[in-house]
VMD Tcl script that draws the C-alpha trace (Angstrom):
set ca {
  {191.16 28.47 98.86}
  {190.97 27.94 94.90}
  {187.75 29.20 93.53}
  {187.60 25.24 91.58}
  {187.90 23.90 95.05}
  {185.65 25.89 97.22}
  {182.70 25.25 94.80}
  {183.47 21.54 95.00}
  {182.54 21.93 98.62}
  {178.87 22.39 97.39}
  {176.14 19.99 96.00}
  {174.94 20.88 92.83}
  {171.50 19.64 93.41}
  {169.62 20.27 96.22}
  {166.26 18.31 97.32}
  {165.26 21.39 99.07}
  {166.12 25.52 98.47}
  {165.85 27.99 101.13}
  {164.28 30.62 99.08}
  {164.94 33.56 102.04}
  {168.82 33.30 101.83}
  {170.30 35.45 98.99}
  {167.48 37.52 99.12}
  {168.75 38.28 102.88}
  {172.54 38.42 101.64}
  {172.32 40.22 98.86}
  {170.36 43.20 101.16}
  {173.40 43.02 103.00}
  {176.38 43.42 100.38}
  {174.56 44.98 97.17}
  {176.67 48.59 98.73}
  {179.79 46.80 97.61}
  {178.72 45.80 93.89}
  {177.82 48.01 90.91}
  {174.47 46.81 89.87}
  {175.28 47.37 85.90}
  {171.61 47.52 83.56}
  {170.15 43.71 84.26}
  {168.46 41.89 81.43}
  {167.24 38.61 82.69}
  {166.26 35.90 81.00}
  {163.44 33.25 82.22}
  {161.92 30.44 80.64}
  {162.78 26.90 79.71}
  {164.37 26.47 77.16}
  {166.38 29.33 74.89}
  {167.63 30.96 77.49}
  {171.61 30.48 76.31}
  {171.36 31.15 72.73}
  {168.97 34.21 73.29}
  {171.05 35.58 75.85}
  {174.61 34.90 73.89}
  {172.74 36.48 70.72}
  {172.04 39.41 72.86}
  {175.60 39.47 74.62}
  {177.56 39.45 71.50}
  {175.73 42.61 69.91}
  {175.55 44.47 72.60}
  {179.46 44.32 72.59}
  {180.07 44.62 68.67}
  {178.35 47.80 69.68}
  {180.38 49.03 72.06}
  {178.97 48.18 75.19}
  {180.88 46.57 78.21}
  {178.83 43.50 78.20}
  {178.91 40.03 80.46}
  {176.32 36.97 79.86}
  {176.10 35.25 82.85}
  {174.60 31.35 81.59}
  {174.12 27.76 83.45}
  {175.23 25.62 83.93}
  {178.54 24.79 81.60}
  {179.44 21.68 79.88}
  {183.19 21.42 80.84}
  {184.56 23.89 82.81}
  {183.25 26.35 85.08}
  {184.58 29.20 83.12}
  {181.90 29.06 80.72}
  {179.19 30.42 82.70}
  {180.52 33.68 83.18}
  {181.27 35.44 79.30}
  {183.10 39.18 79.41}
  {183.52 40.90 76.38}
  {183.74 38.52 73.80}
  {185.02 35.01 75.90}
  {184.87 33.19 78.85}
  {186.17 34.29 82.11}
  {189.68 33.81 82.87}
  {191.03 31.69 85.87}
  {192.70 34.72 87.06}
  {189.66 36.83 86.83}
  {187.47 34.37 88.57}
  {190.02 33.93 91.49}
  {190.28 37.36 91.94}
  {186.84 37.73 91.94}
  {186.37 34.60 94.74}
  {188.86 36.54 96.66}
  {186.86 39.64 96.64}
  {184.01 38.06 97.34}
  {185.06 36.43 100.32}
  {185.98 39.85 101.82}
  {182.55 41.16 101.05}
  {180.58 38.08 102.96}
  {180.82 36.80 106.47}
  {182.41 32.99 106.46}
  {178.82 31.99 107.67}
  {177.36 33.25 104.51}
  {180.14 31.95 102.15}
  {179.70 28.71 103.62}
  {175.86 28.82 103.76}
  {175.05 30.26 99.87}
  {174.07 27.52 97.31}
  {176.69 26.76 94.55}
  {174.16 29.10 92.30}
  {173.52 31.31 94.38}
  {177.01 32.12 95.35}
  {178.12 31.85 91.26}
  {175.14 34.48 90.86}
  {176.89 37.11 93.31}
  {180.70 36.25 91.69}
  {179.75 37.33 88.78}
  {179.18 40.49 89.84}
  {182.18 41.04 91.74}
  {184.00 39.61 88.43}
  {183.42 42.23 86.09}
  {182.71 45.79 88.15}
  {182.57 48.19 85.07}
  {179.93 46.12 83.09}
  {177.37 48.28 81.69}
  {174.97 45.36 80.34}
  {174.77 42.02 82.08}
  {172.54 39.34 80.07}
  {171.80 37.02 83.14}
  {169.89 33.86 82.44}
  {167.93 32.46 85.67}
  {168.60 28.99 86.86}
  {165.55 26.52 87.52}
  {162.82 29.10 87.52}
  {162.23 32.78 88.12}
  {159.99 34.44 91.13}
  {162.45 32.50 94.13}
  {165.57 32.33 91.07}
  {168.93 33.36 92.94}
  {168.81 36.06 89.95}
  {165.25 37.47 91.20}
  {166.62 39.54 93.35}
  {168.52 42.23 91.65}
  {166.50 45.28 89.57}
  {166.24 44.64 85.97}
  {165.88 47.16 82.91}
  {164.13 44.34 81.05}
  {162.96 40.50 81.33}
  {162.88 37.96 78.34}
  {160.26 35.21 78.12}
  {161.60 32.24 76.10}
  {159.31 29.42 75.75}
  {157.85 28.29 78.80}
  {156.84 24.18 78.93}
  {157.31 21.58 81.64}
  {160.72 20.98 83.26}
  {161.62 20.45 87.32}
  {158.21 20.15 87.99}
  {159.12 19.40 91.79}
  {160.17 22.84 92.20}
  {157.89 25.32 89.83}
  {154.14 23.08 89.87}
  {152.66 20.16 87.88}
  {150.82 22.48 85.33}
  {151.54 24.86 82.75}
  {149.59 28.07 84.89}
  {152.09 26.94 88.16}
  {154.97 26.99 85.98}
  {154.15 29.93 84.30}
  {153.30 31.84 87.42}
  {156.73 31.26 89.01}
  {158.72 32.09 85.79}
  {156.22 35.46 84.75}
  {156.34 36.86 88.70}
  {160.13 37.14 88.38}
  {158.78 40.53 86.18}
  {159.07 44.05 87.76}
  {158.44 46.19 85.48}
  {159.07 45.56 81.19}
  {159.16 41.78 79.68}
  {159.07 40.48 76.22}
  {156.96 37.04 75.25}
  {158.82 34.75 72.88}
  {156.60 32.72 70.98}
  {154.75 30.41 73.67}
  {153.39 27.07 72.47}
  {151.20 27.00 75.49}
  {147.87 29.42 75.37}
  {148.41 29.28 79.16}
  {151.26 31.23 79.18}
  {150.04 34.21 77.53}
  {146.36 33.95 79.74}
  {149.11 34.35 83.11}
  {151.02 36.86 81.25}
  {147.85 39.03 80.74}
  {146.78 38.25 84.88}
  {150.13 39.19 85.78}
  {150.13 42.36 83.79}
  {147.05 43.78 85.23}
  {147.61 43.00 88.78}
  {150.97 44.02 88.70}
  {150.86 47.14 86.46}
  {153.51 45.73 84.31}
  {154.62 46.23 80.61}
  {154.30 43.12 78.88}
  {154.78 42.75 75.29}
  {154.92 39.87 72.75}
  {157.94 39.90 70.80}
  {156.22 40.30 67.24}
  {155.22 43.66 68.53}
  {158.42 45.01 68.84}
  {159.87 43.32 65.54}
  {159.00 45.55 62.09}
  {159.94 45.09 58.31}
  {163.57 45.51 58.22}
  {164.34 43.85 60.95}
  {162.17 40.76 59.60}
  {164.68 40.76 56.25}
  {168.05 41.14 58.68}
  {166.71 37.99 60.58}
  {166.41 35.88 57.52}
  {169.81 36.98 56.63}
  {171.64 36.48 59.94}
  {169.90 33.21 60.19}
  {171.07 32.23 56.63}
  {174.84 33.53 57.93}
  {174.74 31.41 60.98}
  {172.96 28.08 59.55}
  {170.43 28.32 62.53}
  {167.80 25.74 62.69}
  {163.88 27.37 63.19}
  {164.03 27.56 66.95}
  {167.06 29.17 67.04}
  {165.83 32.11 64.90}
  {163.17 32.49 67.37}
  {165.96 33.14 69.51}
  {167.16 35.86 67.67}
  {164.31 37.14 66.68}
  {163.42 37.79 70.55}
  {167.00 39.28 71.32}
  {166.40 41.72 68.31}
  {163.02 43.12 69.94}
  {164.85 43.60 73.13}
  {167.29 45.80 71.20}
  {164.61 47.55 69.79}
  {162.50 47.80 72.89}
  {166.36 49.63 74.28}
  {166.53 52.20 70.92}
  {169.58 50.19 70.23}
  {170.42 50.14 66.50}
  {172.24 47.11 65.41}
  {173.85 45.65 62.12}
  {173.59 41.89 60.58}
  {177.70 42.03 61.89}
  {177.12 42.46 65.21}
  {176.30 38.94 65.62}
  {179.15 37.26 64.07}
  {180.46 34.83 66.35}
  {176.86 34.49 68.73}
  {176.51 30.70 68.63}
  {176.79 29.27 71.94}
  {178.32 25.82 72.20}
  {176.22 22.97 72.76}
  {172.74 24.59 71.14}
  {172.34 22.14 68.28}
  {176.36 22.18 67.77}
  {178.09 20.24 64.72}
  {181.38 18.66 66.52}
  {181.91 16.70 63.58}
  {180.20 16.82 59.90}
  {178.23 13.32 61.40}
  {177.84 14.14 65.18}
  {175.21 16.95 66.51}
  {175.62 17.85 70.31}
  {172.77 19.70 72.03}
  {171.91 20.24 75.85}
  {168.21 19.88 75.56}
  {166.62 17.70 78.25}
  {162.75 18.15 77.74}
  {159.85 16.96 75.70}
  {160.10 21.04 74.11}
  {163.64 20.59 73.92}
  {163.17 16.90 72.10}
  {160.70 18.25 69.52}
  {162.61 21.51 68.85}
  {165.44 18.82 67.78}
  {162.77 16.70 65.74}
  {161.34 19.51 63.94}
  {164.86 20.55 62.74}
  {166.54 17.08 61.65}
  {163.45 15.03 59.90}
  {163.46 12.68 58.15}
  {166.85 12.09 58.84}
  {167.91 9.23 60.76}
  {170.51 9.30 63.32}
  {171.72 7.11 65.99}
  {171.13 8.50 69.86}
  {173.40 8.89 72.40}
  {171.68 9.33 75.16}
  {171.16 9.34 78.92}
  {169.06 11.19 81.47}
  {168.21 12.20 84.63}
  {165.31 10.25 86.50}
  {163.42 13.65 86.95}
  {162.88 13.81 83.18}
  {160.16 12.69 81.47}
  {162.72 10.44 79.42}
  {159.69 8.03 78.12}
  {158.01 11.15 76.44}
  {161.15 12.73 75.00}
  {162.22 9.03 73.71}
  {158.39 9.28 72.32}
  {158.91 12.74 70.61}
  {162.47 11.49 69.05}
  {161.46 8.45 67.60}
  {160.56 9.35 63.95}
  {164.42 10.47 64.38}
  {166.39 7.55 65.79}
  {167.79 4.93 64.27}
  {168.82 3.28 67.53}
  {170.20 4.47 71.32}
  {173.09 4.42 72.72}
  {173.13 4.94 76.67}
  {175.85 6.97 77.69}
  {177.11 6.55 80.88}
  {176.84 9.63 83.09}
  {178.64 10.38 86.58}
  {175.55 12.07 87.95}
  {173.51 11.33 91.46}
  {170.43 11.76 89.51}
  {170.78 9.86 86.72}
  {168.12 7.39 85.69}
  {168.15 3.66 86.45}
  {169.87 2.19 83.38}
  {167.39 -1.18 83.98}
  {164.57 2.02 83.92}
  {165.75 3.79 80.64}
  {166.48 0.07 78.96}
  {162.68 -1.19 79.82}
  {161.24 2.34 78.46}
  {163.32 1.52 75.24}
  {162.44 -1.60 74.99}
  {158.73 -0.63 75.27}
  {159.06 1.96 72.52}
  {159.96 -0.73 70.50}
  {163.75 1.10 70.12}
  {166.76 -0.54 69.32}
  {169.32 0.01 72.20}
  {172.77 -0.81 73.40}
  {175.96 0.55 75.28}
  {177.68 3.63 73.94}
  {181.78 2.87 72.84}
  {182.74 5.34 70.21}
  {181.52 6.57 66.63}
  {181.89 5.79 63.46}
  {182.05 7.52 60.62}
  {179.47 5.70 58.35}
  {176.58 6.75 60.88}
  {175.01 10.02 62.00}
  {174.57 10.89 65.79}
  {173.11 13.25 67.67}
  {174.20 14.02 71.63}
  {171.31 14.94 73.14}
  {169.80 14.83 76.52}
  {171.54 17.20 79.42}
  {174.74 18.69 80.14}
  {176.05 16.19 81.92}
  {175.24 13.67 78.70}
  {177.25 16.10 76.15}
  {179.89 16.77 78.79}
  {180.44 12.72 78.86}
  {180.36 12.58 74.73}
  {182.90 15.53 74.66}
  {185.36 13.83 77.37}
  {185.23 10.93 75.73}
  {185.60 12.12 72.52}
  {188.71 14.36 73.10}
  {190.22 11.37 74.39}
  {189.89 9.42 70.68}
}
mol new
graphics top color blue
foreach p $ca { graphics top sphere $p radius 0.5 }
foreach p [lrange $ca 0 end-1] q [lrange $ca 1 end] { graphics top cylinder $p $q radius 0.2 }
display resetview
């Protein structure tokens, strides 16, 4: 079976997770895969530019090098980034192939769609030396939790899928920071809380947490400012980078401004058009990273979201921003109620209506999942 087909045998989403099964198939198969040196990444939002920042020096210096991200906007291919691109369909079918012959048919058929995307990726690129692997919802129960890591970046930790990591900031935090066996770097955390279960952690664990301003000196402070003036990256994106650059300093690994030429990863605050700004971000952090970084301007919002989201208090945080909404329709399960999301606009006192096309008199910004900058870009591609 096609590797495009078999995944379309399995939800996406899942109301409930059985957190014992790839920690009980992966015991049983990790003799056939070559563990290469694991960086993960946990946290809730950063996670894909950090990691591609990471990725792409790591192979401008010469290491064999695969970022493993999630999910992708339109085509599968993206998650799973060797040496400079995207996975080929060859590669991955290959790879499906081979991983079939590793598992029994009752645990091909049982894995989650992550889970099982967690273990091709392995199987995909055997003489990796570095793999960048970004966790999915959270971190302790993560698919990704169970393989040994060198190293664990912390990007900023906020709320997001509340119904599977807690309702407050310490439950959150706990789930994401117990993921952590043995050396992790903070990010800058907006929430005190994080760093208070950082420190717990740390000292009932015995583990080697740093914060990434530790691990960041002089020079590297001056490089920063000029990759960042290079790339045309926005404040929260040169956090990004600055974290990535204290994990290759917390490695010994020397690096140039060059070696991170080509690191943007699509989607993260992404100019499709010299009026129209795509981004993936889904959460109130998300929302006032993207506010911070484009006021005063006005732009008009196309928009839709899932009704897990906290859509009223994003809408809330974006406001200063948007001109009007546009709902975008989204082929999801989970999306919101459209009567929901127009009554929540209507009671911010936003101007709303149905999304057709742009214009070029206006300036948009795509913001508010995957699934809403997947839409924009199918639609678009079709104008």
């Amino acid at each position: 079976m096609l590797l495009e087909d078999f995944l379309f045998t399995k939800p996406l989403y899942y109301e409930r997770i059985d957190y014992t099964r790839m920690p009980r198939v992966y015991s049983r198969v990790k003799t056939f895969l070559n563990i290469p040196k694991i960086i993960h990444l946990v946290g809730t939002n950063g996670k894909g530019t950090t990691g591609r920042f990471l990725a792409t020096a790591l192979y401008a210096l010469g290491f064999k090098t695969m970022h493993y991200t999630s999910p992708h906007i339109l085509k599968f291919n993206e998650r799973i980034w060797i040496n400079g691109r995207d996975a080929d369909d060859k590669l991955l079918q290959d790879a499906h192939l081979n991983l079939q012959n590793i598992l029994t048919p009752s645990e091909s058929n049982e894995l989650s769609y992550f889970e099982y995307t967690t273990l091709l990726c392995l199987v995909a690129y055997q003489e990796c030396e570095y793999l960048v692997m970004e966790a999915g919802l959270g971190g302790e129960y993560d698919a990704t939790a169970v393989f040994d890591k060198i190293l664990t970046l912390v990007t900023p930790i906020s709320f997001d899928h509340e119904a599977f990591l807690g309702s407050s900031i310490k439950e959150i935090a706990s789930t994401k920071l117990n993921s952590i066996q043995n050396n992790a770097i903070l990010a800058k955390q907006i929430e005190e809380e994080v760093y208070e279960v950082a420190t717990l952690i740390a000292k009932e664990k015995n583990l080697n947490i740093k914060n990434y301003n530790e691990l960041l000196y002089d020079n590297d402070k001056e490089k920063i400012n000029k990759i960042a003036k290079s790339l045309k990256l926005e404040n929260y994106l040169i956090e990004n980078l600055s974290l990535c650059i204290s994990a290759l300093n917390f490695l010994n690994i020397k690096y140039r401004e060059s070696n991170f030429l080509n690191s943007k990863l699509f989607g993260r605050f992404t100019y499709v058009k010299e009026n129209v700004i795509v981004d993936v971000g889904h959460n109130p952090l998300a929302a006032k990273a993207i506010k911070d970084a484009l006021i005063p301007d006005k732009f008009i919002l196309v928009y839709n979201s899932y009704k897990d989201k906290d859509y009223k208090k994003i809408l809330q945080i974006l406001k200063p921003i948007i001109k009007s909404v546009q709902i975008i329709a989204i082929n999801e399960q989970r999306v919101a109620s459209n009567e929901q999301l127009k009554k929540t606009l209507k009671d911010l006192e936003i101007q709303y209506c149905s999304f057709e096309e742009i214009t070029q008199d206006e300036k948009y910004l795509v913001f508010g999942s995957f699934s809403v900058v997947e839409a924009f870009m199918n639609i678009n591609k079709r104008a």
